[in-house]
C-alpha positions in Angstrom: 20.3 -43.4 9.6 19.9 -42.8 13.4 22.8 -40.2 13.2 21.1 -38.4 10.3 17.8 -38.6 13.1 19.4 -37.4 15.7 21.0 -34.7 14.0 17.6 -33.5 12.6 16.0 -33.8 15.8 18.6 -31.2 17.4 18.0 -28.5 14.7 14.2 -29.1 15.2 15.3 -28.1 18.7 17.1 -26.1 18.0 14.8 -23.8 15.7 12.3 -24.5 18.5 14.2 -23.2 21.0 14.9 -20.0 18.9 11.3 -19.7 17.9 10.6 -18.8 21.8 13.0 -16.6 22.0 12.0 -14.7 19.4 8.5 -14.5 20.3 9.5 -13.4 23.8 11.7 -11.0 22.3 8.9 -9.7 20.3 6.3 -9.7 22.9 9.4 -7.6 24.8 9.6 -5.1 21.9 6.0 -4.3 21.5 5.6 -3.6 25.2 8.1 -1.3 24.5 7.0 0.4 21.6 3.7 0.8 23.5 5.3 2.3 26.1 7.2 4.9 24.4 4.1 5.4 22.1 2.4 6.4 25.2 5.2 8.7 26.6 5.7 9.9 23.0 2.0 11.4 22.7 2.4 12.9 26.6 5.2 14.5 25.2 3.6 15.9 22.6 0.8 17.1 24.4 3.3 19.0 26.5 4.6 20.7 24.0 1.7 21.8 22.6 0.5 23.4 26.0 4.0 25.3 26.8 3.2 26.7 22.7 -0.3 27.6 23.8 1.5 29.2 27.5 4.1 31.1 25.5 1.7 32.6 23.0 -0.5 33.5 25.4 2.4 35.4 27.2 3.2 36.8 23.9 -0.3 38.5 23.7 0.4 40.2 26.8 3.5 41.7 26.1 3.3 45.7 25.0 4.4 46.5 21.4 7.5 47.8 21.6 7.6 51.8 21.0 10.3 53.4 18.6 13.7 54.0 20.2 15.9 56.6 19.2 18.4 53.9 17.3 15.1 53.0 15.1 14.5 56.7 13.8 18.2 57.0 13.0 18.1 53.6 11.2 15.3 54.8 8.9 16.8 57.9 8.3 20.1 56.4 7.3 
């Protein structure tokens, strides 16, 4: 009977023990999602301002005129 005690009284421990790791582990992993949640949507902003840049460069760039090579394609 004091065996069977003692033994229940390790895995009690036992599950104890891993029921802190796991919580620290998951505190861990939720800082980290945060964190890359955060980089994630500066990222994303990023993006979307080098789009808005390279449109806007690709406003100012002249239409291209016919070159010779063109008129020969279209009469080909």
């Amino acid at each position: 009977m004091s065996s069977e005690f003692h033994q229940l009284s390790e895995k009690v421990a036992q599950l104890a023990a891993m029921t802190q790791s796991l919580r620290r582990e998951n505190a861990d992993l939720r800082l980290n999602v945060a964190a890359l949640t955060t980089e994630n949507a500066e990222l994303s902003q990023r993006m979307d301002e080098a789009h808005q840049r390279v449109a806007a460069l690709l406003e100012k760039l002249p239409v291209a005129a016919p070159t010779l090579l063109d008129n020969e394609e279209e009469t080909a």
